[in-house]
C-alpha positions as CSV (number, residue, x, y, z in Angstrom):
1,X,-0.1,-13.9,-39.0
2,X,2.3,-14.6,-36.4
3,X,1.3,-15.6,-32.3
4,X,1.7,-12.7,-30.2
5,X,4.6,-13.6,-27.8
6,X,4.5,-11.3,-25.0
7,X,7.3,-11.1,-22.2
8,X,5.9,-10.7,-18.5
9,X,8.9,-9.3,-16.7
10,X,8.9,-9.1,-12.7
11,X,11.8,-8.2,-10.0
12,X,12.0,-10.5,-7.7
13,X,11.1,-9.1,-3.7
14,X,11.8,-6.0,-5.2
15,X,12.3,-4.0,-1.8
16,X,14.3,-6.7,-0.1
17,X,16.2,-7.3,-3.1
18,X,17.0,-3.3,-3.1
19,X,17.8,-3.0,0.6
20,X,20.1,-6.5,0.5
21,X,22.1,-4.8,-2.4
22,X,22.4,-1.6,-0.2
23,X,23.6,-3.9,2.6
24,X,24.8,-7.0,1.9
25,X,25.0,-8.4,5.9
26,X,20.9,-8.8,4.6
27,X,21.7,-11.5,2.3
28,X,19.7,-14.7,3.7
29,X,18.3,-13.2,6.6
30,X,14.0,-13.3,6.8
31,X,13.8,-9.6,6.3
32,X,10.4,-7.6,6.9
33,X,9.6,-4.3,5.0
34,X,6.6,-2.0,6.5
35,X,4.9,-0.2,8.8
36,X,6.7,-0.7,12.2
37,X,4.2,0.0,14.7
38,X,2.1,-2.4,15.9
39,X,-0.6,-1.4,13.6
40,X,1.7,-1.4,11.0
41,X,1.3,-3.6,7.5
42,X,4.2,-5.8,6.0
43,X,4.7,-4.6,2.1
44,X,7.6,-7.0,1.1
45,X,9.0,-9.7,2.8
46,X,12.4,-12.0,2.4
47,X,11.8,-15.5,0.7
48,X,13.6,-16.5,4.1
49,X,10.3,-14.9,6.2
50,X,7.7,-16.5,4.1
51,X,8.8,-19.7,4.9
52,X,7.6,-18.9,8.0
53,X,4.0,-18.7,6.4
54,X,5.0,-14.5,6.1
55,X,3.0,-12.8,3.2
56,X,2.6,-8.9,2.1
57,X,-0.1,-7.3,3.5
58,X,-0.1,-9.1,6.7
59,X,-0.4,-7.4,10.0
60,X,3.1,-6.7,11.4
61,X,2.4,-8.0,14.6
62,X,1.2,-11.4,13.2
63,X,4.7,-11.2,11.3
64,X,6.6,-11.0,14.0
65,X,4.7,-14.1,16.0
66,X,5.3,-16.1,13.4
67,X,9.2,-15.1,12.8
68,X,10.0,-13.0,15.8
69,X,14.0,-13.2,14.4
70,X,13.0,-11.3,11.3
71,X,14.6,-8.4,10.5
72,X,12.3,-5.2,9.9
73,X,12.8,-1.8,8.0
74,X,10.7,0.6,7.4
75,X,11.6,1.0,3.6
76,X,12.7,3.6,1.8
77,X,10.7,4.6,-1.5
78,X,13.4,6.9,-2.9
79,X,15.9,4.1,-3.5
80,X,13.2,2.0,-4.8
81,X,12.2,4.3,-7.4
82,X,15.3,4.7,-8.1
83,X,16.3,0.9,-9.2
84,X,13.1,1.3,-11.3
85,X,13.8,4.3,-12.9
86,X,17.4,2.1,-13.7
87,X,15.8,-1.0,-14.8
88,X,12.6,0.8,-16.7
89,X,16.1,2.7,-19.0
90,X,17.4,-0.8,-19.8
91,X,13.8,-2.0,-21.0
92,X,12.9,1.0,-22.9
93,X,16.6,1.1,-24.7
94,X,16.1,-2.6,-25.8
95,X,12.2,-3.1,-26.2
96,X,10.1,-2.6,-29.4
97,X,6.8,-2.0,-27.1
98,X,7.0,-2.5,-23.1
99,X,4.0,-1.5,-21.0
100,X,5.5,-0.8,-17.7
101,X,2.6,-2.4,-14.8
102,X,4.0,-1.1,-11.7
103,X,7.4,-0.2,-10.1
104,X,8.5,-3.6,-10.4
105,X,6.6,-5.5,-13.4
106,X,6.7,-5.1,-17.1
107,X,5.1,-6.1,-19.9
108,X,6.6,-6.3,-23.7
109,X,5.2,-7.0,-27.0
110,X,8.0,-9.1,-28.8
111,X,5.4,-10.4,-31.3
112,X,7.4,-11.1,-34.6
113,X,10.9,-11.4,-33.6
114,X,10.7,-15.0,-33.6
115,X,11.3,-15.0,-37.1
116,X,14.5,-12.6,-36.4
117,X,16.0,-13.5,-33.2
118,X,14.0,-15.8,-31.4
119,X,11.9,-14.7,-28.6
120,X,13.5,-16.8,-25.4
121,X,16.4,-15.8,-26.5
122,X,16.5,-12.5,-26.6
123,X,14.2,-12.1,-23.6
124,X,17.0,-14.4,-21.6
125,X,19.4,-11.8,-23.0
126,X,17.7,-8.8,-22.2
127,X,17.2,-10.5,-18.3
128,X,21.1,-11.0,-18.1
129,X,21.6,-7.2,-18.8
130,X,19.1,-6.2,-16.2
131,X,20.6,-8.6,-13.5
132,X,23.8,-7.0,-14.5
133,X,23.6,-3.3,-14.7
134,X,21.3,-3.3,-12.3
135,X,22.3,-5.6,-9.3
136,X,18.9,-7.2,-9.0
137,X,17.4,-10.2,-9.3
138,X,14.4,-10.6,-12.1
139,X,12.2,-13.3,-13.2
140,X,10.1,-13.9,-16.9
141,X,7.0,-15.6,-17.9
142,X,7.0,-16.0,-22.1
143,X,3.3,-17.2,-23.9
144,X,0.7,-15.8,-26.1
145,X,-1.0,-13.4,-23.6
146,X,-0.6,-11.2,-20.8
147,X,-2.6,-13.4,-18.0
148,X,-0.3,-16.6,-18.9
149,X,2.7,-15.0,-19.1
150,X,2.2,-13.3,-15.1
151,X,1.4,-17.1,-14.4
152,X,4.3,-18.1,-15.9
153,X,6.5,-15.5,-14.0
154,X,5.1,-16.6,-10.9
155,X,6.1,-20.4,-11.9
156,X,9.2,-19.4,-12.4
157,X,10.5,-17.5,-8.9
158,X,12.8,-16.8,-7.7
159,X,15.1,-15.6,-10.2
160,X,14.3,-17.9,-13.1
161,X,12.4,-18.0,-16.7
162,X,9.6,-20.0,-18.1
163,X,8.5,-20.0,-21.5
164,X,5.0,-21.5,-22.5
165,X,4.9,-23.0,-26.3
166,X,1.7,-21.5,-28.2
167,X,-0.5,-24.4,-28.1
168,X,0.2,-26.1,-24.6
169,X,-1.1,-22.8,-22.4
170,X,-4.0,-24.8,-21.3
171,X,-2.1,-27.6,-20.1
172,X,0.3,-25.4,-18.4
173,X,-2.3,-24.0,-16.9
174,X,-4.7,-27.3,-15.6
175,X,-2.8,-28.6,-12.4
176,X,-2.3,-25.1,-11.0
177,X,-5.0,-24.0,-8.1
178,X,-7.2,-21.4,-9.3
179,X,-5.9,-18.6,-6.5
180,X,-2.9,-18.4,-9.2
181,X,-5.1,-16.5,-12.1
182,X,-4.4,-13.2,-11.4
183,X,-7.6,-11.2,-9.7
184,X,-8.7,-14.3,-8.2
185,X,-9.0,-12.7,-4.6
186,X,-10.0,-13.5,-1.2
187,X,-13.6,-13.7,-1.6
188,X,-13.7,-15.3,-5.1
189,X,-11.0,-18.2,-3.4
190,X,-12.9,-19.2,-1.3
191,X,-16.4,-19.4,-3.1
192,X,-14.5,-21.6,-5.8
193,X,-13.3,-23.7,-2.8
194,X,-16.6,-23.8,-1.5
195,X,-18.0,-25.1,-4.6
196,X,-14.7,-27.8,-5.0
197,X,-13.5,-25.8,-7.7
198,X,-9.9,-26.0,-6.7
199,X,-7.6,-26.1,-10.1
200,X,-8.2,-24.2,-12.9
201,X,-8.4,-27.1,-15.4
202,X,-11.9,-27.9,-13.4
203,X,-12.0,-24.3,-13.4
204,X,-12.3,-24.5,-17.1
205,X,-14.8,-27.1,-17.6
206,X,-17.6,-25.1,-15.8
207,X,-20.0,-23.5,-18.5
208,X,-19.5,-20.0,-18.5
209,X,-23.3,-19.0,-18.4
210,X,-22.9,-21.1,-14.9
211,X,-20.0,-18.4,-13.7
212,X,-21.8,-15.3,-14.9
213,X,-24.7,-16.6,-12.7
214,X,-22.8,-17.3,-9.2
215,X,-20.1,-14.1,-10.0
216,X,-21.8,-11.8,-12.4
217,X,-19.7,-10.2,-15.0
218,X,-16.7,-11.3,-13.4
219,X,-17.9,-14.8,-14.3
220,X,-16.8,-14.8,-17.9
221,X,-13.8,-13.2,-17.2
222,X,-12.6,-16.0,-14.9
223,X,-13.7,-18.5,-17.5
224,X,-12.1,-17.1,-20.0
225,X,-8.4,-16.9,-18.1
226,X,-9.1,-20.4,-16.8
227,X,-8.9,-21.1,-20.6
228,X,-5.9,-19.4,-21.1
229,X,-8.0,-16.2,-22.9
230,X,-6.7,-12.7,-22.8
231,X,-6.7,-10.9,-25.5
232,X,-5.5,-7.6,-23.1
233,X,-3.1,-5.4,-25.2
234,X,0.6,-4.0,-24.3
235,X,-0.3,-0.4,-23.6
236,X,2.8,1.3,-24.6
237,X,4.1,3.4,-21.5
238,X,4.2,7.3,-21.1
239,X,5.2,8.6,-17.8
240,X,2.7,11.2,-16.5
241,X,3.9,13.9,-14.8
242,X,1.6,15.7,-12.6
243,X,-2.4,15.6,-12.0
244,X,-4.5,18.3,-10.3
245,X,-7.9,20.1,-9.7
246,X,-8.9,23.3,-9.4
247,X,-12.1,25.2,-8.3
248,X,-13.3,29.1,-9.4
249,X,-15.8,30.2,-6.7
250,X,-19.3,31.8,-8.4
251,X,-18.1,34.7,-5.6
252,X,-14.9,35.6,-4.1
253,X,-14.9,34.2,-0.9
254,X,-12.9,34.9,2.5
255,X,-14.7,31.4,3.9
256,X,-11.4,29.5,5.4
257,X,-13.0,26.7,6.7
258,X,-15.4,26.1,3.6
259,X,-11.9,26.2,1.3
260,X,-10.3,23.7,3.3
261,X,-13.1,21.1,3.0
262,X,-12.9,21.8,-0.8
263,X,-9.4,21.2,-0.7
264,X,-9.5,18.2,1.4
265,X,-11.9,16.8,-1.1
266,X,-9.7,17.5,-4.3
267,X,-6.8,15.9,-2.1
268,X,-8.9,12.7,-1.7
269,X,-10.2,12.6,-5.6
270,X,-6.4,13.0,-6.9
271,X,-5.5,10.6,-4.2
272,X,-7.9,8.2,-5.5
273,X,-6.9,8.7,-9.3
274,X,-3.3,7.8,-7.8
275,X,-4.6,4.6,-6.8
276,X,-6.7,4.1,-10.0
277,X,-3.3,4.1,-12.2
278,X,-1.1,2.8,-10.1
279,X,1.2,6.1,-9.5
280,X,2.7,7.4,-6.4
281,X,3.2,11.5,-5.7
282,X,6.2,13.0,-4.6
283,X,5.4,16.7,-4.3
284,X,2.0,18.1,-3.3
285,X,1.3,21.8,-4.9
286,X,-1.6,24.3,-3.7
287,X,-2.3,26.9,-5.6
288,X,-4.4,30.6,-4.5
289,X,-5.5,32.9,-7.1
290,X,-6.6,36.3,-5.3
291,X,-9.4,38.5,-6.5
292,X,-7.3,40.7,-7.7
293,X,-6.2,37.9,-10.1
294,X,-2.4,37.5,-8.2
295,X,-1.9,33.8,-8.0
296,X,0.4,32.3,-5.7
297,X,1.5,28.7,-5.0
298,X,3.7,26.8,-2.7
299,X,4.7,23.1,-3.0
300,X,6.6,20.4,-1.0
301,X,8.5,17.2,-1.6
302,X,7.5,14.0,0.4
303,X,7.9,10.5,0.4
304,X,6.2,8.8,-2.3
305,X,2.6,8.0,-1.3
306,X,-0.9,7.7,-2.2
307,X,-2.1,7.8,0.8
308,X,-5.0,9.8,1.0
309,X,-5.2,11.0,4.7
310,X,-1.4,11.9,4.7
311,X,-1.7,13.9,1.2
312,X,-4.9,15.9,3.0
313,X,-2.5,16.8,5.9
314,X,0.0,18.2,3.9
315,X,-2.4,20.4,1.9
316,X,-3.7,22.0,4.6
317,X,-0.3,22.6,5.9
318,X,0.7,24.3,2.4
319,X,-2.7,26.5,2.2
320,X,-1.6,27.9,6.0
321,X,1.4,28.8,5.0
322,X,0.3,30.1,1.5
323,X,-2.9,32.2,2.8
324,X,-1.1,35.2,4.1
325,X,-3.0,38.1,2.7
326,X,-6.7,37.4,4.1
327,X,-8.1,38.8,1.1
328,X,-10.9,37.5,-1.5
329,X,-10.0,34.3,-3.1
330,X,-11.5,33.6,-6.6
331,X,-9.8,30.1,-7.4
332,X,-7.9,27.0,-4.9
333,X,-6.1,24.2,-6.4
334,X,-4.1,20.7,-5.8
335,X,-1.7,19.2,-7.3
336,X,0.6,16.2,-7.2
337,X,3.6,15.5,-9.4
338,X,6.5,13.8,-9.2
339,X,4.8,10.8,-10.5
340,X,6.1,7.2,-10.4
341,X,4.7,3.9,-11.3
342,X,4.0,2.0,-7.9
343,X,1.1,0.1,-6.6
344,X,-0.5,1.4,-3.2
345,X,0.7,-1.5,-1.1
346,X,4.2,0.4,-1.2
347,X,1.9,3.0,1.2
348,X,1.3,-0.2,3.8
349,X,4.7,2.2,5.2
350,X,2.3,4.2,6.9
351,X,-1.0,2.6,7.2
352,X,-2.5,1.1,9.3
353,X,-4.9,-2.1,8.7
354,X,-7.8,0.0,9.6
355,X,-6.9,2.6,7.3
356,X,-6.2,0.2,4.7
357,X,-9.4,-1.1,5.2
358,X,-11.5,2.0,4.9
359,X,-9.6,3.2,1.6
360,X,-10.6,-0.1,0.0
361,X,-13.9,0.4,0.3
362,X,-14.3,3.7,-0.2
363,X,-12.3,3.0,-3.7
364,X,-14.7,-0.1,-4.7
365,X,-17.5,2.6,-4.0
366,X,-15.9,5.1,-6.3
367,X,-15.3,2.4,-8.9
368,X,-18.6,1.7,-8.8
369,X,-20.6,4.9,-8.4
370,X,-18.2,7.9,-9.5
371,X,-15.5,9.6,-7.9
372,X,-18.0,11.6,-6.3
373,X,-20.1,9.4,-4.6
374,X,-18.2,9.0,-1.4
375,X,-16.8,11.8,1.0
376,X,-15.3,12.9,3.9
377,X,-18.3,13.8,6.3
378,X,-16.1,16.8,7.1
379,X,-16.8,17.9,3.6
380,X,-20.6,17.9,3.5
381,X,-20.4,22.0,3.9
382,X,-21.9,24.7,1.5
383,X,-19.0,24.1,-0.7
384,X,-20.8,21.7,-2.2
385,X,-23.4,23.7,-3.3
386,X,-20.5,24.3,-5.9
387,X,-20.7,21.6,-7.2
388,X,-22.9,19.0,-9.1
389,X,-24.9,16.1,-7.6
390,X,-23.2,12.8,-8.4
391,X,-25.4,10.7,-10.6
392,X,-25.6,7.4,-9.1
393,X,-27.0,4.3,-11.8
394,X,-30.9,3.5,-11.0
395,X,-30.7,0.2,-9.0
396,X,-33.8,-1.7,-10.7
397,X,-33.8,-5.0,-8.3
């Protein structure tokens, strides 16, 4: 039985990298990639900007106080799907199993080729034919497992490699602070802190029934990376194409305002099931099917997004232009396809930190409770006396 050996693969600034190879005058410059209003969210920044204590997800405006020479674009998701449709090709023509994360991270199962090939050396390989055909920079973690490998990655940036031996992951892992385990957020950070829990080899010495007491669930889990466990599979990748919704009425309705709050809601469940799998929409569908059982539909290509409030607007656009007839309607539906890999920071483009906000916890919500336990208010109409009640868990504290 051999160690797994899994490859953790992971472009390096992705955006920036993509914009500096599109214009090479970037090269070196602290270069900032979001929203550009003043409410606007930095996605990706320049290694050159973080110096300057720059990180994603930060508020433009605090970006710009801290490194008011920085360069910012508004990035351009086209081109960026593009390079990862490019370097996704190289991976899949070369890999026995790859699991593709996001738009710029990869996962491969190389479990076995030790005894053929040897594992570092083929993964360094396979990195010098990406960097090549591609144009962009790209950094690997190898180990046992998924969690160490990521680590590993991270360890190894900017454009470098790191391999961990089987056997040594722990002590890889002991001097590093615990806000490298990937999932550690915020809120966990700084309750570890709190506790003077501050590397992840003291990390690992807490007994895990004393985790699953101060985090819940969560608890174990935390131990368990902290002790270099993951047993997390590859999950081989298949692109999906498209995902949509669609509601028959119990009567054929002419009730305009009662169909747009339906499809408003069907925007904002698909847009959350974007979130949920890490995929990005490029063209929105709506769909009318008549009483008289004609059905009509009309779509439209945007910018890649998952952003919920811009997906609504353009639904509502489509169904004005699509309802024409003012007749019965028996059946509305939404669809997005177009689908790409991508995480929904790439969205920070258009959000603001407010929105951000709201979306985040709205999605915890839904995690939690069922996709239909949170709605716009807009949406609490007699259309959903069409649908079912959602059934919430009995809370027994």
């Amino acid at each position: 039985m051999y160690d797994r050996a899994i490859l953790h693969l992971d472009l390096d600034s992705f955006f920036v990298s993509v914009e500096c190879l599109k214009n090479s005058s970037l090269l070196g410059k602290p270069l900032l990639i979001g929203g550009t209003s003043n409410r606007g969210v930095v996605a990706s920044c320049s290694y050159e900007a973080r110096r300057f204590g720059v990180h994603s997800a930060m508020p433009m405006k605090m970006a710009l106080r801290l490194c008011p020479q920085a360069i910012v674009l508004r990035g351009d998701m086209d081109s960026y799907s593009k390079y990862s449709g490019i370097v996704t090709d190289i991976i899949a023509e070369e890999a026995p199993v790859y699991e593709k994360a996001s738009i710029d991270e990869f996962y491969l199962d190389l479990t076995g080729m030790d005894k053929h090939f040897g594992c570092f050396k083929w993964s360094s390989e396979l990195r010098q034919k990406i960097i090549r055909e591609s144009g962009l920079p790209i950094s690997f973690g190898l180990s046992v497992n998924k969690m160490v490998s990521k680590v590993g990655t991270g360890e190894a940036k900017p454009n470098g490699t790191k391999a961990i031996p089987s056997g040594t992951e722990k002590l890889f892992l002991a001097p590093l602070p615990v806000g490298k385990i990937p999932g550690v957020g915020d809120q966990t950070h700084k309750k570890l802190n709190f506790m003077g829990v501050r590397t992840i080899e003291t990390l690992s010495q807490i007994p895990v029934k004393l985790l699953e007491r101060e985090f819940g669930k969560p608890g174990r889990t935390l131990w368990e990376r902290a002790n270099a466990i993951d047993p997390t599979p590859i999950v081989p990748y298949h692109e999906q194409k498209s995902m949509s919704k669609e509601r028959t009425f119990t009567e054929d309705t002419l009730d305009v305002t009662m169909m747009k709050h339906m499809l408003l809601d069907m925007a904002d469940k698909l847009s959350f099931e974007l979130r949920a799998s890490g995929k990005l929409t490029s063209t929105v569908t709506v769909k009318i099917r008549y009483a008289d059982l004609n059905t009509y539909t009309k779509q439209k290509n945007i910018s890649y997004t998952a952003n919920d409030r811009i997906l609504g607007q353009h639904v509502l656009e489509l169904f004005d232009k699509l309802y024409e007839r003012r007749q019965l309607i028996r059946l509305i539906g939404v669809k997005y396809s177009g689908l790409v890999q991508g995480s929904y920071q790439i969205n920070l483009f258009d959000d603001t930190i407010e929105h951000i906000h709201l979306m985040q916890q709205m999605d915890r919500i839904r995690r939690r409770f069922g996709a239909d336990a949170i709605m716009r208010a807009s949406g609490l109409t007699k259309a959903n006396v069409l649908r079912e009640p959602p059934h919430l868990p009995v809370d027994g504290g």
